[in-house]
C-alpha positions in Angstrom: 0.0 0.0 0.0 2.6 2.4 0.8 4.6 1.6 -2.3 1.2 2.3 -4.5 0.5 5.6 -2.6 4.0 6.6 -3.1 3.8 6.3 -6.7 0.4 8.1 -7.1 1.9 10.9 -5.0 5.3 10.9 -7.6 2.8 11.2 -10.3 0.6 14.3 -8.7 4.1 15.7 -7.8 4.7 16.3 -11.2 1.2 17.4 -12.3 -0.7 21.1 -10.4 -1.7 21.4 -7.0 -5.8 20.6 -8.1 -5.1 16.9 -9.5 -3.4 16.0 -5.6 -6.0 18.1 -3.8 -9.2 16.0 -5.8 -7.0 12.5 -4.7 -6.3 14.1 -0.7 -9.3 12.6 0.8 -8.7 9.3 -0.7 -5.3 9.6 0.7 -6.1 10.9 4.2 -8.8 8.0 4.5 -5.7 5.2 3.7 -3.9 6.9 6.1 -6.7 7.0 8.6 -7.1 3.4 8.1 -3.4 2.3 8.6 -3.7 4.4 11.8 -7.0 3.0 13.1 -5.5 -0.4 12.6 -2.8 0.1 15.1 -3.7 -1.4 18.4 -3.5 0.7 21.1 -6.6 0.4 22.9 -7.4 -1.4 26.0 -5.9 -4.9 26.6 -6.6 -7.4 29.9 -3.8 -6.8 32.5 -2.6 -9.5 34.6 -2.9 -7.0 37.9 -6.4 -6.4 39.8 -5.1 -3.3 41.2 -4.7 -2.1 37.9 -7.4 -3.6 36.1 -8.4 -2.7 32.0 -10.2 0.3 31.6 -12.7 0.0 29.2 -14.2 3.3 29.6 -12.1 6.2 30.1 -13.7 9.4 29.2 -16.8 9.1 31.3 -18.1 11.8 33.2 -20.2 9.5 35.6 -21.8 6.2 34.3 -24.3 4.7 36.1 -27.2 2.0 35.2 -24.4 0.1 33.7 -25.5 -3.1 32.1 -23.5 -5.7 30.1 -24.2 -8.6 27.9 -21.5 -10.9 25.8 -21.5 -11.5 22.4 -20.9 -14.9 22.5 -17.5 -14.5 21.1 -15.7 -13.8 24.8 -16.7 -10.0 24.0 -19.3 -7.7 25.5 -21.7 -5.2 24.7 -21.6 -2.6 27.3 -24.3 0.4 27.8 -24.5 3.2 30.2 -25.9 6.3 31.5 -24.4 9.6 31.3 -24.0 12.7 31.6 -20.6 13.9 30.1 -22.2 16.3 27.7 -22.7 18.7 30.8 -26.3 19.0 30.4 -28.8 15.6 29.9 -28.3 12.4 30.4 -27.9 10.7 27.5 -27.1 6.7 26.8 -23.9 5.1 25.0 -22.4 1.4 24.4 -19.0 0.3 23.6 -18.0 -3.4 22.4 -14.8 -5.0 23.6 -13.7 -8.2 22.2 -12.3 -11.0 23.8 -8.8 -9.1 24.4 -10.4 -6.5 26.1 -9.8 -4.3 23.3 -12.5 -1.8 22.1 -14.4 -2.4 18.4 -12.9 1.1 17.2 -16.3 1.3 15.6 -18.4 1.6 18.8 -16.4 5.1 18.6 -18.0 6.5 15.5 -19.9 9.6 16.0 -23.5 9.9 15.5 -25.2 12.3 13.4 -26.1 14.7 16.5 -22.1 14.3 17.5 -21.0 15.1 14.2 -23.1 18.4 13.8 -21.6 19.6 17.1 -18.2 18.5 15.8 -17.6 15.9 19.2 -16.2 12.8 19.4 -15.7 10.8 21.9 -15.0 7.3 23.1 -18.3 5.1 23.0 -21.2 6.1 20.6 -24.8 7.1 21.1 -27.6 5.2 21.2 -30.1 7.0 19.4 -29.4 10.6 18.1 -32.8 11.5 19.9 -32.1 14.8 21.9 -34.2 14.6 24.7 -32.5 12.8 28.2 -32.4 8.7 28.2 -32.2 6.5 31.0 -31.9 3.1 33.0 -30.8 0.9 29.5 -31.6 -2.5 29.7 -30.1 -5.2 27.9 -31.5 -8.7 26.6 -30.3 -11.6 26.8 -27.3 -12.8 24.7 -27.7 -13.1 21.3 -24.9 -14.0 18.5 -23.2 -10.9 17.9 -25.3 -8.5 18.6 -27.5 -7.0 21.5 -30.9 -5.3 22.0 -31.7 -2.5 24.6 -34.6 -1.1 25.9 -34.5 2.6 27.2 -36.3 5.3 28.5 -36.6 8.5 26.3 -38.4 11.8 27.1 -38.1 13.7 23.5 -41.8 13.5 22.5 -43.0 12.7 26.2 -42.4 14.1 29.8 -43.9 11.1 31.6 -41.4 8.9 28.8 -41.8 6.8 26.0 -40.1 3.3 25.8 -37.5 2.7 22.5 -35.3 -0.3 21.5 -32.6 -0.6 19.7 -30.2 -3.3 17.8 -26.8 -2.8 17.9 -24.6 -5.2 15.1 -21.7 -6.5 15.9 -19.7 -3.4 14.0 -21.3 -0.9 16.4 -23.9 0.2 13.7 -27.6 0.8 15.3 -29.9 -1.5 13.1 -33.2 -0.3 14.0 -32.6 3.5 12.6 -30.9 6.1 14.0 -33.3 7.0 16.9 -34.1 3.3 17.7 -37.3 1.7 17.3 -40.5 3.6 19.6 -42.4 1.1 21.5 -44.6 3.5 23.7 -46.8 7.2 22.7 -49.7 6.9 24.9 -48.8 9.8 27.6 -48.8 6.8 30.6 -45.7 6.4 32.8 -43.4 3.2 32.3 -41.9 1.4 34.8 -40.8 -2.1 35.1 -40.0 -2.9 31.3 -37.7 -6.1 30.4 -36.7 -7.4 27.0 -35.7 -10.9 25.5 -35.0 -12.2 22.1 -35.5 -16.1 21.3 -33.5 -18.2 18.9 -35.1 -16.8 15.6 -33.4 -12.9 16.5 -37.2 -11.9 17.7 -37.5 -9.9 20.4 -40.1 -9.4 23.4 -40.6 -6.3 25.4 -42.9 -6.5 28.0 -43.5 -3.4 30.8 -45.9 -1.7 33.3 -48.0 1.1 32.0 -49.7 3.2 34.8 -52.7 5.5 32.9 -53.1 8.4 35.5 -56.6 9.0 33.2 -58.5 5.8 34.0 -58.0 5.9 38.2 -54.4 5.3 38.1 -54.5 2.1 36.9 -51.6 -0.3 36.3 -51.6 -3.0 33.1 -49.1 -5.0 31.8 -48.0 -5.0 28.0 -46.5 -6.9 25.5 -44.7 -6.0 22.3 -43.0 -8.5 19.7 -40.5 -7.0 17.5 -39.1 -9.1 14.4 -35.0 -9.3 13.6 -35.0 -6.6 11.4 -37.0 -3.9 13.6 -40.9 -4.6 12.8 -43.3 -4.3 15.5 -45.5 -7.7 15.1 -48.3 -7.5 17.3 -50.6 -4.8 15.9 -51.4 -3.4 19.6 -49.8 -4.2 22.5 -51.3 -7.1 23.7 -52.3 -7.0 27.4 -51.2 -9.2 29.9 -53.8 -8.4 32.3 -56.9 -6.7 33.6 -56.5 -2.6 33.7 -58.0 -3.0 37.4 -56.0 -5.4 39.3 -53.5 -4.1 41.5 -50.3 -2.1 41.5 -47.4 -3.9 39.8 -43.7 -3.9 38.7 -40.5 -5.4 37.9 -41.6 -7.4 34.8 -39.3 -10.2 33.1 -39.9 -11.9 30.1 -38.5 -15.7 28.9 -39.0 -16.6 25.1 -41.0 -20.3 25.3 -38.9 -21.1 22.1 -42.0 -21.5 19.8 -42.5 -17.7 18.9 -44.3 -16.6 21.9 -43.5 -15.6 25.7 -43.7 -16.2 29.6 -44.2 -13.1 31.4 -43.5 -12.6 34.7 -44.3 -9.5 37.4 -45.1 -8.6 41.0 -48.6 -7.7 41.8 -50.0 -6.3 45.0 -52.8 -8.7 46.3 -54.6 -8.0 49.7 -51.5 -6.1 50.3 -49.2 -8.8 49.5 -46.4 -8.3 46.6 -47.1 -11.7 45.0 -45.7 -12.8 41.6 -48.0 -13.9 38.7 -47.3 -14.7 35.2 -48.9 -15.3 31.8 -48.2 -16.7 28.6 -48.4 -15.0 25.3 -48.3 -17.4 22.4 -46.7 -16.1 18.4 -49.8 -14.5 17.5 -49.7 -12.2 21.0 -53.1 -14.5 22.1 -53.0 -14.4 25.9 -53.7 -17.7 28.2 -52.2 -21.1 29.0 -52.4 -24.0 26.9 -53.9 -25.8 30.0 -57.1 -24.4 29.1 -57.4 -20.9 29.8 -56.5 -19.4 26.3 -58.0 -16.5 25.7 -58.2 -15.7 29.3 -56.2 -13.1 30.6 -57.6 -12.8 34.2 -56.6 -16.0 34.3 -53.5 -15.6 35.5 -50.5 -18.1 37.2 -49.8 -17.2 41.0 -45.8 -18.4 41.3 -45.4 -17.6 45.0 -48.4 -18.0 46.9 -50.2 -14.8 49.0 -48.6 -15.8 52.5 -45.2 -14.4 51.3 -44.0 -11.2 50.3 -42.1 -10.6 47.6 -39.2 -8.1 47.2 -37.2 -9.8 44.1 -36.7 -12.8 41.9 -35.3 -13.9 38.7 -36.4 -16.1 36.0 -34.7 -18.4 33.3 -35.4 -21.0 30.8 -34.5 -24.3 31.1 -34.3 -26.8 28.0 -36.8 -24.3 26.2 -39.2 -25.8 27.4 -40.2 -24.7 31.2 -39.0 -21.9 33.7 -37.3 -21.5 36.8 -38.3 -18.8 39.0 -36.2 -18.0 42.5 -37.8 -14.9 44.9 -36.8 -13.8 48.2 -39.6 -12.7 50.2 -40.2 -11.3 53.4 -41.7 -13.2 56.7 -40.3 -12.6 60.0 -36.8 -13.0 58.1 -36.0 -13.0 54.4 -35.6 -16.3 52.7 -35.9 -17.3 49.3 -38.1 -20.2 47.4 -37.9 -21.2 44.2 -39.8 -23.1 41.2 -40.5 -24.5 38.1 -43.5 -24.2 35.5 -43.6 -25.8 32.4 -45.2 -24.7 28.8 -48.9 -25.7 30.1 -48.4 -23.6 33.0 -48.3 -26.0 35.6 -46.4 -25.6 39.0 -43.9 -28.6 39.5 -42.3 -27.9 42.3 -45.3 -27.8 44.5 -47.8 -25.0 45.2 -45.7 -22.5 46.9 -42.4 -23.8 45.8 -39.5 -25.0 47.8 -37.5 -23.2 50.6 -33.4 -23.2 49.2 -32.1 -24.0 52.4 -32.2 -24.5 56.1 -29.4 -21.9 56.9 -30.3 -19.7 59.6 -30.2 -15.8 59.2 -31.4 -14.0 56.1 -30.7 -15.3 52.8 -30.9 -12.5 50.1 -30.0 -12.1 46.2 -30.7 -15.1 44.2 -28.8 -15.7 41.0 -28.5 -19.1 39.2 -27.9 -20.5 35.5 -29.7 -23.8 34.1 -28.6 -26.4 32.0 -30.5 -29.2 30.7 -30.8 -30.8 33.9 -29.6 -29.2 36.6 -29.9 -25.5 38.2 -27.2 -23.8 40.1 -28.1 -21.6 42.9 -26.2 -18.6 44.7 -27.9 -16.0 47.8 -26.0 -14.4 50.4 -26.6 -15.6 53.8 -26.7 -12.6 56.3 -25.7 -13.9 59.9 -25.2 -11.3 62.8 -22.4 -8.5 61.1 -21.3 -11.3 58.3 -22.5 -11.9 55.0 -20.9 -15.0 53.2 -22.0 -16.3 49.3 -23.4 -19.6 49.3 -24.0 -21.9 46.2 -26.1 -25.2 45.9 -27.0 -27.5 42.5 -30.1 -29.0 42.6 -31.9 -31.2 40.1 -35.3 -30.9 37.8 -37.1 -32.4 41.2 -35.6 -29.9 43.1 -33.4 -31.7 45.2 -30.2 -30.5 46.4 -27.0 -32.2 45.2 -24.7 -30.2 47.0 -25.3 -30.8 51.1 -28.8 -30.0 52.3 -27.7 -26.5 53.0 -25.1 -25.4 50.2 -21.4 -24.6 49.8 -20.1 -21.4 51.0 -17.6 -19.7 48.1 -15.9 -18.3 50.6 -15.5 -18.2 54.5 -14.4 -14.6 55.9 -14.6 -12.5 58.1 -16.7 -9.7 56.7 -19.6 -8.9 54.3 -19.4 -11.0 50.9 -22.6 -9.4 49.0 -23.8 -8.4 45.7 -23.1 -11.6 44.1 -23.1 -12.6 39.8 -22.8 -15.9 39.2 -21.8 -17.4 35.3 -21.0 -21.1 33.9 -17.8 -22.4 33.6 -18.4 -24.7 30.7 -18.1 -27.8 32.8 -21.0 -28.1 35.0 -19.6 -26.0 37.4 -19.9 -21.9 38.2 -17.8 -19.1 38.4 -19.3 -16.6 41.3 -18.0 -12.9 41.4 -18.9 -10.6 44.2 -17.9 -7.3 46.2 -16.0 -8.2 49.1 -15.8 -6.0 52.3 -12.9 -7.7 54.4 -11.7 -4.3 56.0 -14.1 -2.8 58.0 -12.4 0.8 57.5 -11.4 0.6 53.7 -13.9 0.7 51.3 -14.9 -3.0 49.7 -13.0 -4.6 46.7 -14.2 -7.4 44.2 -13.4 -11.2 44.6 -14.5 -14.1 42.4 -14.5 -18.1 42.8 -15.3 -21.2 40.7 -16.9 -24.5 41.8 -16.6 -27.2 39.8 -19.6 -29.9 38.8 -19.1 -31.8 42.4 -19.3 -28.5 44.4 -15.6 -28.7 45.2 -13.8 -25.3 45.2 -11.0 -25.3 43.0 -9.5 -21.3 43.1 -7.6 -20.3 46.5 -10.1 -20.4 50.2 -10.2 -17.2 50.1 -10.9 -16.5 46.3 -9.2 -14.7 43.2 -8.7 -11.4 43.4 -10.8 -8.8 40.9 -10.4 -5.7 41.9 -8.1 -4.4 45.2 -7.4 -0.7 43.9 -7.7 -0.5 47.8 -9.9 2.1 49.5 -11.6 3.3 46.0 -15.1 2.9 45.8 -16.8 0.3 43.4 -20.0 -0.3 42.1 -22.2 -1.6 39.1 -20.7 -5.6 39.4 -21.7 -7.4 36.2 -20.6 -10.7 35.2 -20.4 -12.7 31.7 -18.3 -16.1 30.8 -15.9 -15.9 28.5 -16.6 -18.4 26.3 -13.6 -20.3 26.9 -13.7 -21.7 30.7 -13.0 -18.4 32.4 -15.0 -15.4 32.9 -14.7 -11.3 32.8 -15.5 -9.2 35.5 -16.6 -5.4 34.3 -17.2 -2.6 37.0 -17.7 1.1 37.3 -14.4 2.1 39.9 -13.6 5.4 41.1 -9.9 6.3 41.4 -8.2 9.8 41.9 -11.3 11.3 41.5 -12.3 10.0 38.0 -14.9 7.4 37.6 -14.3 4.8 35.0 -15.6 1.4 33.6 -13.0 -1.2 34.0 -12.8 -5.3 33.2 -10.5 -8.0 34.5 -10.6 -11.2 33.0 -9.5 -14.8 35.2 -9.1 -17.7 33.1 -10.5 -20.9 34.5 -7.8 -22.2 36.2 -7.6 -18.8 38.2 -5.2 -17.0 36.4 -5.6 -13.6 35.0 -4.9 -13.4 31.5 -1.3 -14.2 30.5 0.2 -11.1 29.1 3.0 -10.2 26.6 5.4 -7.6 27.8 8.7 -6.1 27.2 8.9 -6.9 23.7 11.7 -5.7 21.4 13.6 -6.0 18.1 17.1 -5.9 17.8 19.6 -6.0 15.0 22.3 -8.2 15.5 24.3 -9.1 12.4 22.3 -10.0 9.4 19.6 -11.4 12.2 17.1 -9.8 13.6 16.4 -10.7 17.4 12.7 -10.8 18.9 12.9 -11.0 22.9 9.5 -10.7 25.2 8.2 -11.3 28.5 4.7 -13.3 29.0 3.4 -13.2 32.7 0.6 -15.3 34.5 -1.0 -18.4 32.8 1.1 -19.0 30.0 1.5 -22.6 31.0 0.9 -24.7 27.4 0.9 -21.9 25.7 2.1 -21.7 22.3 3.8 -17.9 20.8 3.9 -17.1 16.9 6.4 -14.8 16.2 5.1 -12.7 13.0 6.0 -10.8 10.7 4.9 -8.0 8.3 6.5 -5.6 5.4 6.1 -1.6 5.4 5.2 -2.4 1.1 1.6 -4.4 1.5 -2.1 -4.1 -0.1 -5.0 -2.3 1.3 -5.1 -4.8 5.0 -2.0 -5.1 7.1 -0.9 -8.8 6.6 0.9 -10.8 9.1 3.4 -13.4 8.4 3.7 -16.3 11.2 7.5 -17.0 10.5 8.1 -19.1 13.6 6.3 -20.4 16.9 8.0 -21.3 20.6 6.7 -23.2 22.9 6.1 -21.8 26.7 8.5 -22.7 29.6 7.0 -24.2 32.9 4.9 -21.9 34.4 6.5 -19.5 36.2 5.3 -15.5 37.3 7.3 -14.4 34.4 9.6 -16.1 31.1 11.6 -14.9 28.9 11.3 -15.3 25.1 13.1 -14.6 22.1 13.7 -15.6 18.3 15.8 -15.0 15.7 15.1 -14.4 12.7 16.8 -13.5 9.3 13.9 -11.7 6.6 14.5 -12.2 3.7 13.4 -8.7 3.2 14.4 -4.8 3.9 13.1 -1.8 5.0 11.0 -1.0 7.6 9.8 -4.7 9.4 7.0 -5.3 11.8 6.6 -7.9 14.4 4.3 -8.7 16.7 3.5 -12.1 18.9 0.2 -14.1 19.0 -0.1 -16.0 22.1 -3.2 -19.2 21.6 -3.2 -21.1 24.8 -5.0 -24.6 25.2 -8.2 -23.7 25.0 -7.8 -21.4 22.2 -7.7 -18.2 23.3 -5.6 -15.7 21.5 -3.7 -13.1 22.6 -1.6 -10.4 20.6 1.3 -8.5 21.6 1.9 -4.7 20.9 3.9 -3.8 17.9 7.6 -3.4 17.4 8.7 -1.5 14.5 12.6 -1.3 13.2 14.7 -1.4 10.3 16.3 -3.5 8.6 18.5 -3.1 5.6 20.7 -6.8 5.3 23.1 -5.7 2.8 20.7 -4.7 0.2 22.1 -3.5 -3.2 19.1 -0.9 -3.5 18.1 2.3 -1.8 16.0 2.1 0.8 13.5 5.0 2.8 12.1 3.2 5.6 9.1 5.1 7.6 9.8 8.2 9.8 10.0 7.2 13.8 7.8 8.4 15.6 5.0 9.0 13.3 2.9 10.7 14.6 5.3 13.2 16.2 5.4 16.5 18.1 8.6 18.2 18.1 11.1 16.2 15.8 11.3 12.5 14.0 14.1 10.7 12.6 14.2 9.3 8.7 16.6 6.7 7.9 17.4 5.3 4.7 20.0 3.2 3.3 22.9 3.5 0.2 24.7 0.8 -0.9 27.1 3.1 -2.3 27.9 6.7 -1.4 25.8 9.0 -2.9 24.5 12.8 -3.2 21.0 12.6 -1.8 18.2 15.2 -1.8 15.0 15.5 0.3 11.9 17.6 -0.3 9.8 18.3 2.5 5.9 19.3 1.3 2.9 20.4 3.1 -0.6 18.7 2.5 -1.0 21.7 -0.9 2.5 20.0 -1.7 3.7 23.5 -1.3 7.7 22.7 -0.6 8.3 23.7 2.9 12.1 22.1 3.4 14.6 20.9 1.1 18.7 19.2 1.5 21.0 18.0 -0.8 23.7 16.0 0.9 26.4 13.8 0.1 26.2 10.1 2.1 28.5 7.5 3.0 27.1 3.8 1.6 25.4 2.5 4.3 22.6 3.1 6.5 22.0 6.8 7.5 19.4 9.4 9.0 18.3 12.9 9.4 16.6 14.3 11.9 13.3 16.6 10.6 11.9 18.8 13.2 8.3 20.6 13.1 9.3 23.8 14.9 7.5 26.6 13.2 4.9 23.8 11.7 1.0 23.5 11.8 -0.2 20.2 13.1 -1.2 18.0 10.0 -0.2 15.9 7.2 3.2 16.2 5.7 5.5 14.3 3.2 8.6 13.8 2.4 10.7 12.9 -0.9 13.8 11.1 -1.3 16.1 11.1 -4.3 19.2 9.5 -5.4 20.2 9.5 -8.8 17.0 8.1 -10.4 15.7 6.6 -7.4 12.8 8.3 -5.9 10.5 7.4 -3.5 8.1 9.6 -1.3 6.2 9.0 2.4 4.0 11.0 4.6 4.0 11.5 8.7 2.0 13.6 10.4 2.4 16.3 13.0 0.4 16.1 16.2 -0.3 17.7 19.6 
């Protein structure tokens, strides 16, 4: 690519100033490219004090929520405020490196007409305030969102929006409007089944007919079509006050949906099934009947919060805490008929004594795995049980406890491992004077504990507050932990990854190129976890097409694991000029990590000339050009401004060899430059760029 662009720019050289001005945007988007394809965005750190951050120029995000992309990546959305004056709602995707998509970065078209950009992108250019996103489940490489956005509305109108796995917004710019009746919304959930549809469901309160509270339902096709013609109701307009909806696709085109209802002052939780076609009722015999509706947990207990999931596709598990004389929490199953398996109020989790809060579980095929926090006197401590389609506990009658410390272990996430097993994340208060950190454990499909007693560290950037704990797998065995942090009085979104043996993610440091001899010598560090690993050394060439191509020209295998190795390679290109390398770690489970870049040249004896890249490009205040002559020669170099308008020239005699100038921009704009080397009939020409 550079050799092509160097040759179109000879050519324009030698025509008027118009003909290179009509090919400068075509040139400045090359360059743009090659620069966007240098990596120098985030990248998982092997120290929790340090952690990734994966969201720097925040001003204060809150309502974070996450959800992978199936690919060891996650979407993440946010709150804020950073624009000084509404809050407004943005997402970022980071791969399985924890490196951002650069695209997530692209301004939208209200950004660009103010002339901003910034690091995450909006999601909607609507310019009224947004809050409280909330995210679907996972879906292939993508995500959907439900927000809250008061442009049209000041009690709020409910939008949704699919974001691609390039960071594009599929369902138009502004997203897709779900709501425009004037009545608040509260309680609103979303999921999308295994065909890309997607379900919204939510609590409507119409202040015009006596307050009253009713539960809707919206279907909304892959490519951003709202399929029921009306939002179908759930439920009667004059039952009782309700909230905190979820919504579990049956698999077959329709929906469970789930909410808490007040009944004879109880907060009970009730559900109802809405088929493909948005026709309300259970196939047990009530179709068509929406006051006939499922009571899950009984009116003797109150409820204060539960979740729901899917199992096989074909039935639901449901786990509440509820309030008696102490808070404990039951749980159950309903199948596709609506049919209660596990009894008519459930089954109690455990006969632990104190308060057992915060349920969180996954389900497989056949089994569910449980985790609460148990609240005894001044200690919290996680607990985690496995339990079978019957309900019955597999793990002890009254669970395993992750940890056991002095202290408060709360706020618990809990994800698979990919073996049966869990990996449980939590914040950890262990200091009773310091603020509380982030710890995480994994259990494996016996219920043995297989990280350290007293758990992996997360995050210890001791004494900072945290907050905002979200938890997805990685796809591979381990899992990544992403958290809003506070430190030196910025607040920023930060990840740490911990591979499934308990590691954090092995890490390439230190590397460097060296010239010795004809050879070229590649040395690096990798720390933590590189046990079985396997390092490609590659190369590639300054001369290449439109993609930078990478060249895997040998491969070491790791050393027993240690804290830290040392690496290198040798190698002798068969090429000149300026060389790139880089190293790819894959471990055993096929996770890839790449190194930063190193950059040198390399000349080997060549009988041409050769101008290798300026260093550093970009630069402020001066850069160095080096070239090489196989024999002495009088050389001249043109310097040009972006209206090739010659800004510097020197003609100078040099010794055969390799040799360099040094160009400084003292006196210079920041911008696009080039310069133009000649010897004898040898030209060639490059660009750098001047910064601040």
């Amino acid at each position: 690519m550079y050799r092509d662009l160097a040759e179109q720019l000879n050519i324009l050289f030698n025509k008027n100033v118009s003909s290179f001005n009509i090919l400068l945007p075509a040139v400045l988007f090359v360059l743009l490219f090659i620069l966007c394809c240098t990596d120098t965005f985030a990248q998982w750190v092997n120290n929790p004090a340090v952690n990734t951050a994966l969201v720097n120029d925040a001003s204060d995000p809150i309502n974070i929520s996450c959800v992978r992309d199936l690919y060891g990546g996650a979407f993440i959305f946010w709150q804020d405020n950073k624009n000084g004056f509404q809050n407004e709602i943005y997402f970022v995707r980071i791969n399985n490196e924890g490196k951002l998509n650069q695209l997530t970065g692209l301004t939208s078209s209200v950004e660009k007409q103010s002339g901003s950009k910034s690091e995450g992108r909006k999601i909607t250019n609507l310019v009224g305030p947004e809050e409280n996103p909330v995210c679907s489940n996972d879906i292939n490489n993508s995500a959907v969102v439900l927000w809250v956005d008061y442009t049209y509305s000041k009690s709020g109108d409910l939008f949704s929006q699919h974001v691609l796995d390039n960071g594009n917004l599929d369902w138009s710019d502004q997203g897709l409007q779900l709501t425009n009746n004037g009545g608040e919304i509260s309680g609103y959930s979303v999921c999308s089944d295994n065909n890309g549809s997607s379900f919204v469901a939510y609590v409507s309160k119409n202040s015009e007919i006596n307050g009253s509270y009713e539960v809707k339902v919206q279907k909304i096709s892959p490519d951003g079509k709202i399929l029921f013609t009306q939002n179908t109701s759930a439920d009667y307009k004059y039952r009782d006050r309700k909230s905190m909806t979820k919504v579990v696709p049956d698999y077959e085109g329709g929906v469970y949906v789930f909410w808490i209802e007040t009944q004879n002052s109880k907060s009970v939780i009730v559900s109802q099934h809405v088929n493909e076609e948005g026709k309300v009722g259970w196939e047990s015999g009530n179709l068509g009947q929406p006051d006939k509706l499922l009571e899950i947990s009984g009116n003797t207990q109150n409820v204060i919060t539960y979740i729901a999931k899917s199992v096989y596709g074909k039935s639901v598990y449901i786990a509440w805490q509820s309030q008696k004389t102490s808070k404990d929490i039951y749980h159950q199953i309903i199948d596709n008929k609506g049919r209660l398996l596990w009894g008519r109020s459930g089954k109690h989790i455990t006969s632990l004594k104190g308060n057992q809060i915060n349920p969180q579980s996954i389900c497989t095929d056949s089994t569910i795995i449980l985790s609460w926090t148990n609240e005894q006197l001044n200690n919290s401590d996680i607990y985690i049980q496995k339990y079978n389609l019957i309900g019955k506990p597999l793990w002890g009658k009254t669970g395993i406890p992750m940890i056991k410390y002095p202290g408060e272990q709360f706020g618990q996430y809990i994800v698979s491992d990919g073996k049966d097993g869990a990996i449980v994340s939590w914040i950890d208060r262990r200091d009773e004077s310091a603020l509380a950190d982030i710890y995480a454990q994994r259990v494996d499909s016996t219920g043995k504990i297989v990280w350290d007693s007293l758990g992996v560290a997360v995050a210890i950037n001791h004494n900072t507050p945290k907050s905002y704990l979200s938890l997805i797998s990685d796809d591979a065995g381990g899992a990544v932990v992403i958290f809003k942090n506070n430190r030196s009085n910025k607040s920023k979104i930060y990840g740490q990854k911990i591979l499934g043996s308990g590691d954090y993610i092995s890490h390439i440091e230190s590397l460097n190129t060296t010239i010795i001899g004809d050879s070229i010598k590649i040395s690096w560090n990798a720390i933590g976890g590189q046990n079985h690993n396997k390092f490609n050394v590659e190369r590639a060439i300054q001369t290449q097409d439109d993609k930078v191509k990478w060249l895997i020209i040998g491969s070491v295998s790791s050393l027993n694991k240690n804290p830290s190795q040392y690496y290198e390679y040798f190698d002798v290109p068969s090429v000149t000029g300026t060389l790139f390398y880089r190293i790819t770690q894959t471990d055993a489970k096929g996770n890839v990590q790449n190194s930063d870049v190193s950059r040198i040249n390399y000349f080997g004896g060549s009988s041409d000339v050769i101008v290798t890249q300026n260093i550093p490009n970009p630069f402020i205040d001066s850069t160095v050009i080096s070239f090489y002559l196989p024999n002495p020669s009088m050389v001249e170099i043109e310097f040009f401004n972006d209206h090739v308008d010659k800004i510097s020239e020197l003609d100078k005699s040099f010794p055969a060899g390799e040799n360099s100038i040094t160009f400084y921009s003292k006196g210079l704009k920041t911008g696009i430059y080039f310069y133009r080397l000649k010897v004898d009939n040898f030209v060639d020409v490059k660009k750098m760029i001047i910064t601040n």
